[in-house]
C-alpha positions, 0 to 999 in steps of 0.5 A: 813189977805189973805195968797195968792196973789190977784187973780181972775177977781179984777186982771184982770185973766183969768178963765180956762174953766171947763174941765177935763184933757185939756190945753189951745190953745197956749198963747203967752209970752211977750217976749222970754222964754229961757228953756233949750237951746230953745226959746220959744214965746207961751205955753200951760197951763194944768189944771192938773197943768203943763206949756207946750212948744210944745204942748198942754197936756191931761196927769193927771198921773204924771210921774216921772222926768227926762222925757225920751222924748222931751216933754219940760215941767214945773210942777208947780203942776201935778195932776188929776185935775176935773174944770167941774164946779160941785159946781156953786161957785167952782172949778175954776182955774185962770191964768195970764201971764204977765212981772214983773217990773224987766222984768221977764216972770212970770206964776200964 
């Protein structure tokens, strides 16, 4: 029995590139995303494990919430996260955005 939800290339996800402490360039939503009284139509992924808004992020040292800045992020998991690829099967993380069948903006 799979404990995890189907995930990697059998599902059409994306493979982070092997880096340390970087975010993907701005990836567009399918629809608006409203957080905190803003819309939002792109976000930024971080290896590290956090969703960003506003701008791409290089933090690995979790900081306690609230944040006292303007920085709008979700931390699904912030930690110091190595994908330089080490071990060739490895290291690798996966990502998919997409809308559910309720028309909900979903992030894995």
């Amino acid at each position: 029995m799979n404990e995890f939800f189907p995930y990697g290339s059998i599902v059409n996800d994306n493979i982070f590139p092997s880096n340390d402490d970087l975010s993907t360039d701005a990836l567009p939503l399918p629809r608006l995303f409203p957080y905190f009284n803003n819309n939002h139509r792109q976000i930024y992924l971080s290896n590290n494990g956090l969703f960003s808004f506003l701008d791409p992020i290089s933090e690995y040292v979790p900081t306690p919430f609230p944040l006292n800045d303007s920085r709008r992020l979700i931390a699904g998991f912030w930690s110091d996260i190595d994908i330089w690829g080490y071990i060739p099967s490895g290291n690798l993380v996966y990502y998919q955005i997409y809308a559910d069948e309720n028309n909900t903006t979903v992030f894995e």
